[in-house]
C-alpha positions as CSV (number, residue, x, y, z in Angstrom):
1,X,-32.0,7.7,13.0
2,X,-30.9,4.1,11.1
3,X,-31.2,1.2,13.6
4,X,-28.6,-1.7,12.6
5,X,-28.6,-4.9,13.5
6,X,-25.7,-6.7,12.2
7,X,-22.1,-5.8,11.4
8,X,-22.9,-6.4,7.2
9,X,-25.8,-4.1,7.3
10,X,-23.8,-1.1,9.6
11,X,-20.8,-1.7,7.0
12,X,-23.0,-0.7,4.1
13,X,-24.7,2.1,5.9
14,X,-21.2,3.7,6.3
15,X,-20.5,3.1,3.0
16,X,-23.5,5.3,2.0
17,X,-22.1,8.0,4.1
18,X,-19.6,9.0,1.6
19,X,-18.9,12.9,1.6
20,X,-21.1,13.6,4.5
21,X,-20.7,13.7,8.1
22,X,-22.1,10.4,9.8
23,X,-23.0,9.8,13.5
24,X,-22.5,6.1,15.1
25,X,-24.1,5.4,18.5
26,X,-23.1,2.5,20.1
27,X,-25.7,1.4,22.9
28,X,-27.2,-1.1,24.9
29,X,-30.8,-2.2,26.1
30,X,-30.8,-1.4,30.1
31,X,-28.2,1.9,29.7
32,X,-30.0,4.8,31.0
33,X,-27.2,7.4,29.7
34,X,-28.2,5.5,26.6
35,X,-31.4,6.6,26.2
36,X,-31.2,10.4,27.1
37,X,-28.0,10.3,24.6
38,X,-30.5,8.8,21.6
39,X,-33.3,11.2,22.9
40,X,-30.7,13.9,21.7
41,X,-29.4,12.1,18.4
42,X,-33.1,11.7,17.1
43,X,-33.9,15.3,17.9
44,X,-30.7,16.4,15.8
45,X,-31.4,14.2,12.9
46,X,-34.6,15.8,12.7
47,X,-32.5,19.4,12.4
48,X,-29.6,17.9,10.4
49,X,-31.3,16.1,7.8
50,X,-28.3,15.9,5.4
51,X,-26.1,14.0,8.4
52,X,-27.0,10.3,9.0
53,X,-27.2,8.7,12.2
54,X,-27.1,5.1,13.0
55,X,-28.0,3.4,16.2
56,X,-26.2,-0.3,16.9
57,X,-26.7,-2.5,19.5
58,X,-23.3,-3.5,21.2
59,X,-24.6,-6.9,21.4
60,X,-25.6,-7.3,18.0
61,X,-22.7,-5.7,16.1
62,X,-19.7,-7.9,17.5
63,X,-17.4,-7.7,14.8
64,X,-17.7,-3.2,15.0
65,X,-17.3,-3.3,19.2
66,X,-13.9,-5.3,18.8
67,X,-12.3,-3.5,16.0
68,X,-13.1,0.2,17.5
69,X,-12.7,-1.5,21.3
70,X,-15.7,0.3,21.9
71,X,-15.6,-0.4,26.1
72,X,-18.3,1.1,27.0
73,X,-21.8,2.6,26.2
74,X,-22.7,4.8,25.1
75,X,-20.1,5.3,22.2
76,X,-19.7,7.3,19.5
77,X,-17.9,7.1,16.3
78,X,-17.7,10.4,13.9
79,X,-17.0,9.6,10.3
80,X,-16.6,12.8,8.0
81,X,-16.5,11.1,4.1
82,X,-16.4,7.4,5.6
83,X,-13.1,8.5,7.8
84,X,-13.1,8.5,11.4
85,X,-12.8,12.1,12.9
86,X,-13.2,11.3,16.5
87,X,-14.4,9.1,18.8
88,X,-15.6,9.6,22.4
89,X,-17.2,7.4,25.6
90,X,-20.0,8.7,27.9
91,X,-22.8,10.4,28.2
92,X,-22.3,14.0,28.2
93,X,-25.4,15.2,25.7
94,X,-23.5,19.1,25.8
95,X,-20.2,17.7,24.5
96,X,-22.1,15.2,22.2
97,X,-24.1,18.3,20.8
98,X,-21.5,20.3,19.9
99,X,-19.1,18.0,18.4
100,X,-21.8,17.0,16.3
101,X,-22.2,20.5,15.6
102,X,-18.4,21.3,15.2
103,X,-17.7,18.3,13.2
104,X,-21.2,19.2,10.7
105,X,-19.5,22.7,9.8
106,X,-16.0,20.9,8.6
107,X,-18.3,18.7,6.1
């Protein structure tokens, strides 16, 4: 999983996503639903290699959090060839799991 820690750098890791299904976590430090959600994204990169997943810090990616009014954490943002495909709220690592999956076998 990418960590990025500015909105210039996750812009140009989405650009590098082009043709290929890409995974956005938006998270923060103390968020406990946050952690067991990345637990699950870092396990799944290691069985998806050819999907990327990137990790942003609401607090650090300002200009991302306004634009998506991203509300609450965790977030995530599915982008199939740099497109947004869907976008959910919560915590739910079942539903998280097989979106990712669901989403992967469109690509």
């Amino acid at each position: 999983m990418i960590e990025v820690y500015d909105d210039d750098e996750l812009r140009d890791k989405v650009k590098q996503c082009a043709g290929k299904l890409c995974v956005i976590t938006f998270n923060s430090v103390g968020c406990g639903a946050c952690k067991q959600t990345t637990k699950l994204l870092e396990g799944l990169s290691e069985q998806m290699p050819d999907v990327t997943f990137i990790k942003v810090d609401v607090k650090k990616a300002d200009e991302f959090v306004q634009k998506y009014k991203i509300s609450g954490v965790p977030a995530f943002m599915f982008l199939i060839d740099g497109v947004i495909a869907e976008c959910f709220q919560g915590g739910n690592t079942d539903y998280l799991r097989k979106t990712i999956e669901r989403l992967y076998s469109q690509c």
